[in-house]
MARMARMI-587468 format. One record per residue (C-alpha): residue number from 1; residue in three letters; x, y, z. Coordinates in pm, 1 decimal. Layout:
REM MARMARMI-587468
- NUM  ALA  X  Y  Z
...
END
This chain:
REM MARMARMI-587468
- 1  UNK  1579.3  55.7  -1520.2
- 2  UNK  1364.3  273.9  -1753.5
- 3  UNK  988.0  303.1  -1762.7
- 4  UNK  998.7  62.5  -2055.6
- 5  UNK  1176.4  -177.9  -1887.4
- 6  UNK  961.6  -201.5  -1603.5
- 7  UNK  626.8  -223.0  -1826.8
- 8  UNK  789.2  -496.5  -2034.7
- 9  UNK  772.5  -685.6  -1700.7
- 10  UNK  432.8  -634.7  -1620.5
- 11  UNK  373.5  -694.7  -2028.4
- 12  UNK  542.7  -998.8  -1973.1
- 13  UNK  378.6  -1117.2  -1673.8
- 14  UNK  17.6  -1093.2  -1802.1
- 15  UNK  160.4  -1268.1  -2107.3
- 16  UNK  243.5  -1572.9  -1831.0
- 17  UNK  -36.6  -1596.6  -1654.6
- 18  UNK  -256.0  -1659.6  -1964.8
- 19  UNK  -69.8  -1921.7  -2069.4
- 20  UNK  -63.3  -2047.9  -1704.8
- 21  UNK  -482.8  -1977.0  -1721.5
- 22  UNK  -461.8  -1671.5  -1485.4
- 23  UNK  -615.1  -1339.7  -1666.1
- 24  UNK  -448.9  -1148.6  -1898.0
- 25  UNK  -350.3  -869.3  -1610.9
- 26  UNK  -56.0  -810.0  -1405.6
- 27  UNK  111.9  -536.1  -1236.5
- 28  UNK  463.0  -434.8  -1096.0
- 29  UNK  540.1  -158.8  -835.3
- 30  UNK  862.0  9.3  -784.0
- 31  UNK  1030.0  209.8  -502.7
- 32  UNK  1365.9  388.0  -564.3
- 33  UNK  1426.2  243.7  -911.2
- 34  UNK  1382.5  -137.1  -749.3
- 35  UNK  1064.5  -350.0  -836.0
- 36  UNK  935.2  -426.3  -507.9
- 37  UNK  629.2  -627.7  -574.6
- 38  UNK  411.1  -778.0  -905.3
- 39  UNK  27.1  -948.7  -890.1
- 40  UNK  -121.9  -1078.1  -1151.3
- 41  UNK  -476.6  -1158.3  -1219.9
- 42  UNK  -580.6  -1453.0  -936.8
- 43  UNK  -951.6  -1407.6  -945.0
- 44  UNK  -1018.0  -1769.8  -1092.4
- 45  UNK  -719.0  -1923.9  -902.9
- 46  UNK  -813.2  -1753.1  -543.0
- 47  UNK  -1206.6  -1747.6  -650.9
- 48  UNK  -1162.2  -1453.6  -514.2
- 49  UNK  -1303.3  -1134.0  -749.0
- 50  UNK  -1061.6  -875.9  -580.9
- 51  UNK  -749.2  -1062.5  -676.4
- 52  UNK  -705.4  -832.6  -982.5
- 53  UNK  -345.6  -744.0  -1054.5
- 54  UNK  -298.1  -452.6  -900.0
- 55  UNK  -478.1  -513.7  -598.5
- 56  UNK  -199.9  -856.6  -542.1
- 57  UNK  37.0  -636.6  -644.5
- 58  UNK  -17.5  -371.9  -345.9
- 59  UNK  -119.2  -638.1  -78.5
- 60  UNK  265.1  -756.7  -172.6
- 61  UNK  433.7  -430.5  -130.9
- 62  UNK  282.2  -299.3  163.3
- 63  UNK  367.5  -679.3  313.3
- 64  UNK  673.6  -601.9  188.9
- 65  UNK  743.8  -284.4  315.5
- 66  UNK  544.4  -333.6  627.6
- 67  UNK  316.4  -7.7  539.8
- 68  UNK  6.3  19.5  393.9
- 69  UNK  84.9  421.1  211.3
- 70  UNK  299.6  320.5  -81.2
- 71  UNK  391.7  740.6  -103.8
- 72  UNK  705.6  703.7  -353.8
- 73  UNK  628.9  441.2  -585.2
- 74  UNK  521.4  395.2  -918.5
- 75  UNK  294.5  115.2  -1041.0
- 76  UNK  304.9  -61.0  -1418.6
- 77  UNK  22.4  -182.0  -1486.4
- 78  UNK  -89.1  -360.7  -1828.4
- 79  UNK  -423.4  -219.5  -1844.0
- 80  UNK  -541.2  76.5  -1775.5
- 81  UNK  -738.6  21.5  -1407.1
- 82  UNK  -1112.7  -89.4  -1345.6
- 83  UNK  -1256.7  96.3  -1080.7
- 84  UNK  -1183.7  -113.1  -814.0
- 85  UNK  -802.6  -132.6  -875.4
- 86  UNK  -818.9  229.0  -966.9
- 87  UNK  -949.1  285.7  -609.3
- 88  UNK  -694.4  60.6  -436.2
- 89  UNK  -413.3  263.2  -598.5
- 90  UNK  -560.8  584.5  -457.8
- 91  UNK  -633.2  441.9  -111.6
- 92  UNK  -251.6  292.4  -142.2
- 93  UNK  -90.4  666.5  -201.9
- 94  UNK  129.5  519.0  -515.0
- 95  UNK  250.9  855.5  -668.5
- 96  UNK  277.6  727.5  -1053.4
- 97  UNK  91.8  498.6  -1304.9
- 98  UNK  189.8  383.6  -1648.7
- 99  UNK  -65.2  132.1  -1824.8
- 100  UNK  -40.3  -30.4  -2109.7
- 101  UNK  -395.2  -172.4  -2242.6
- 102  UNK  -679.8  85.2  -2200.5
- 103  UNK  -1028.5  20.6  -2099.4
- 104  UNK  -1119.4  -19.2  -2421.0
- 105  UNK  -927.2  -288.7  -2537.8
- 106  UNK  -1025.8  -429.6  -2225.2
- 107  UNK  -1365.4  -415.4  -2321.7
- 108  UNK  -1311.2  -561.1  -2676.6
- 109  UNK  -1215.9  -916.9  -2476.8
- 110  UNK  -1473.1  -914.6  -2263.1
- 111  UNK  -1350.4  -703.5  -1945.2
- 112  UNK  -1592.6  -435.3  -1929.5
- 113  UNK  -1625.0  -250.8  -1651.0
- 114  UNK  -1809.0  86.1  -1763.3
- 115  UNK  -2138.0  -35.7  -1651.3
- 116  UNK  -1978.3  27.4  -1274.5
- 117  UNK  -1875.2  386.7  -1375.3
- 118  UNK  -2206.5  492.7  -1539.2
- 119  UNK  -2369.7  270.9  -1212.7
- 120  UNK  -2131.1  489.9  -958.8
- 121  UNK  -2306.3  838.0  -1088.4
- 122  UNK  -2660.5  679.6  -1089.2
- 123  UNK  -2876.0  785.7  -724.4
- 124  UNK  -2876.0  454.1  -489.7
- 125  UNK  -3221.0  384.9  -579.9
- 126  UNK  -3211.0  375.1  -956.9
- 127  UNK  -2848.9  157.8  -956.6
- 128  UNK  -2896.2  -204.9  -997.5
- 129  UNK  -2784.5  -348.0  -661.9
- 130  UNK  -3037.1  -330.0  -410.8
- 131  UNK  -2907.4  -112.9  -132.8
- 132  UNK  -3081.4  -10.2  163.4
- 133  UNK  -2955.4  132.5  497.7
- 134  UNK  -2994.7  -9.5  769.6
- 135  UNK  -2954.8  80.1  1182.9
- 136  UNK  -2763.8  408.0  1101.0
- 137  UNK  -2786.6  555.8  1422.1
- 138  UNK  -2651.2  231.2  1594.4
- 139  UNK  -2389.3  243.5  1292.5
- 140  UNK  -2279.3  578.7  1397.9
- 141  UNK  -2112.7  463.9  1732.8
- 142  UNK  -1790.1  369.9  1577.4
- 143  UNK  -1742.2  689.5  1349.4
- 144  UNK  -1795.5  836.5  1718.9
- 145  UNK  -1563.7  621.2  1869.3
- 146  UNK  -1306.4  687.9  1617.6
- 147  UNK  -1361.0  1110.8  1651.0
- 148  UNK  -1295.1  1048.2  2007.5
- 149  UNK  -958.3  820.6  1930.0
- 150  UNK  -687.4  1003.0  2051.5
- 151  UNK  -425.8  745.8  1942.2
- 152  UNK  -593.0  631.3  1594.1
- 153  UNK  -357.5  581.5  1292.9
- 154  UNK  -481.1  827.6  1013.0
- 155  UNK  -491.5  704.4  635.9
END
């Protein structure tokens, strides 16, 4: 399959889950030229606010694949990431994205998320959630234990 062919899916599949009252996001990953997992937008159906597309989308493939790098694959997404997805491909290791939408069209419906970027670069105390630490020393124990780990699994 082509590039095309494999965003026409993803296309597709946001199209779907509109009209089934899902958002209008979805997302298909590929290994070796096979799609190996798609998520759409479940946030209303899951109330759960980090079911975006992606993110279902590489909770299936790394069930799928019994991993949790995706090194080798190539997501389709149709819209360009939030920050949250954005991240989750990052921490995932997918090699390649192609998007359709971009944040700004995203935006223009009512999916904004540039308030999070310009909130990211702000100093902790002038960002809008409250955020105060708390017991760091006590905290610090598991980094410790983890430095010590002689059999821990890197990623």
């Amino acid at each position: 399959m082509k590039h095309e062919q494999f965003m026409r899916q993803a296309i597709d599949l946001s199209i779907e889950n509109v009209r089934n009252g899902g958002g209008p996001f979805a997302a298909v990953i590929v290994k070796d030229g096979q799609i190996i997992a798609t998520g759409t937008n479940r946030v209303t159906a899951n109330n759960d606010p980090t079911a975006h597309a992606e993110v279902t989308a590489i909770r299936e493939a790394c069930s799928r694949l019994q991993t949790f790098d995706l090194s080798g694959t190539t997501i389709y997404t149709s819209c360009e990431p939030c920050p949250m997805c954005l991240g989750a491909i990052y921490w995932a290791h997918v090699d390649k994205m192609y998007y359709g939408n971009n944040k700004n069209d995203a935006a223009h419906i009512g999916f904004d998320d540039s308030f999070i970027y310009d909130e990211i670069g702000l100093p902790l105390s002038q960002r809008r959630l409250i955020s105060t630490q708390l017991m760091h020393e006590e905290a610090l124990e598991a980094f410790r234990t983890w430095e010590k780990k002689d059999d821990k699994v890197e990623y």
